[in-house]
LOBA-490693 format. One record per residue (C-alpha): chain; x, y, z. Coordinates in steps of 0.25 Angstrom, whole numbers, plus 5000, padded with zeros to 4 digits. Example, Ala and Ser with C-alpha at 12.3 -4.5 7.8 and 13.67 -1.06 7.14 Angstrom:
BEGIN
{vexke "A", {5049, 4982, 5031}},
{vexke "A", {5055, 4996, 5029}},
***
This chain:
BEGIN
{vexke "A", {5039, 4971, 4953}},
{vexke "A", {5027, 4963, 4952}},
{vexke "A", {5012, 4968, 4959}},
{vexke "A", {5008, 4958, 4970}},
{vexke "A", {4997, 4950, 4962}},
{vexke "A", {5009, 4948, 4951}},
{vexke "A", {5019, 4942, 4962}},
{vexke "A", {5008, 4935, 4971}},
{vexke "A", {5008, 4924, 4960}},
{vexke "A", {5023, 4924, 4958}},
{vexke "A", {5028, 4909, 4962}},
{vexke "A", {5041, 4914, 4966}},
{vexke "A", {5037, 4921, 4977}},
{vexke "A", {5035, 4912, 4988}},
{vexke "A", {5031, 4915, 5002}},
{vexke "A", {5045, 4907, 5007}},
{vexke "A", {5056, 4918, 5003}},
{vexke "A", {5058, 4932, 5002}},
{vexke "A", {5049, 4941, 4993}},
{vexke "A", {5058, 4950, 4985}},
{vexke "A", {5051, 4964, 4980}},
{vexke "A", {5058, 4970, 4969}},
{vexke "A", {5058, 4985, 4969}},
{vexke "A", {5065, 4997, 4963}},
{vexke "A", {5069, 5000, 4976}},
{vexke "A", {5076, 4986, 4977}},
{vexke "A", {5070, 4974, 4984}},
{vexke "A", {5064, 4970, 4995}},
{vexke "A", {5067, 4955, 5003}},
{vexke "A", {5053, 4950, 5012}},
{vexke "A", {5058, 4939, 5019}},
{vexke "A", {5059, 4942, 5034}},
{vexke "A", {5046, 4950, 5032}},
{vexke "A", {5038, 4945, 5023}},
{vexke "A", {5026, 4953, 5015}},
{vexke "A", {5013, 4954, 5018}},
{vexke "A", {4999, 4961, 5013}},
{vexke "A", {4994, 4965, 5025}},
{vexke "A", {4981, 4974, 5019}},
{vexke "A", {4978, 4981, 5005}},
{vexke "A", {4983, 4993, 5002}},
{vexke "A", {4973, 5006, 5004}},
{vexke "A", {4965, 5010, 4992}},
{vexke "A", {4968, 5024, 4987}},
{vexke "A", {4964, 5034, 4997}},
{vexke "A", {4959, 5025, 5007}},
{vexke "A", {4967, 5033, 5017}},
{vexke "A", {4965, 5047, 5014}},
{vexke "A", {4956, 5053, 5024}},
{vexke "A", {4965, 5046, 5035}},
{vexke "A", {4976, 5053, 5030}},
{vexke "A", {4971, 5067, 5026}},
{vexke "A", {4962, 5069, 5039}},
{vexke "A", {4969, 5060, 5049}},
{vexke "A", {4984, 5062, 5044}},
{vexke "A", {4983, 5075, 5038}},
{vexke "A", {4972, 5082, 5048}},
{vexke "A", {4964, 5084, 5036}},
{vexke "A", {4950, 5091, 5042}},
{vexke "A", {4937, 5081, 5037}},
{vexke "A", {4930, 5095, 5031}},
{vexke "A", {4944, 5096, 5022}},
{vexke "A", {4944, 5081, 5019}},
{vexke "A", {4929, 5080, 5013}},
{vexke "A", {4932, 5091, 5006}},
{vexke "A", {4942, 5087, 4999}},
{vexke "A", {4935, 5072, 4999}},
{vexke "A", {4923, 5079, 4992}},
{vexke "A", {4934, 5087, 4982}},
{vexke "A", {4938, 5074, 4979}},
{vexke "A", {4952, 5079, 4982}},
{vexke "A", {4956, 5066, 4992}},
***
């Protein structure tokens, strides 16, 4: 399977058909429901603190602590 900056280029794959995506677990067809990058994808860790204090009810002393540990 090629990375998206490798099949960008690739002149057979128009905009006026289906986009296959060759998988191990088989393969997709994207015709009625065409593809799109909508935004990038989050760096590494961007979403940590959401997660541990909102998600996980992570107390803020118990988070800089482990901040300052440099455990997350």
């Amino acid at each position: 399977m090629r990375a998206y900056h490798e099949a960008e280029n690739e002149p057979t794959l128009g905009t006026d058909g289906p986009i296959y995506a060759d998988g191990r677990q088989g393969c997709a067809k994207l015709s009625e429901t065409p593809g799109s990058i909508r935004s990038v994808s989050p760096s590494l860790g961007q979403h940590n603190e959401e997660i541990y204090r909102d998600l996980l009810k992570m107390t803020p002393a118990r988070w800089d602590e482990l901040r300052l540990k440099q455990v997350i």
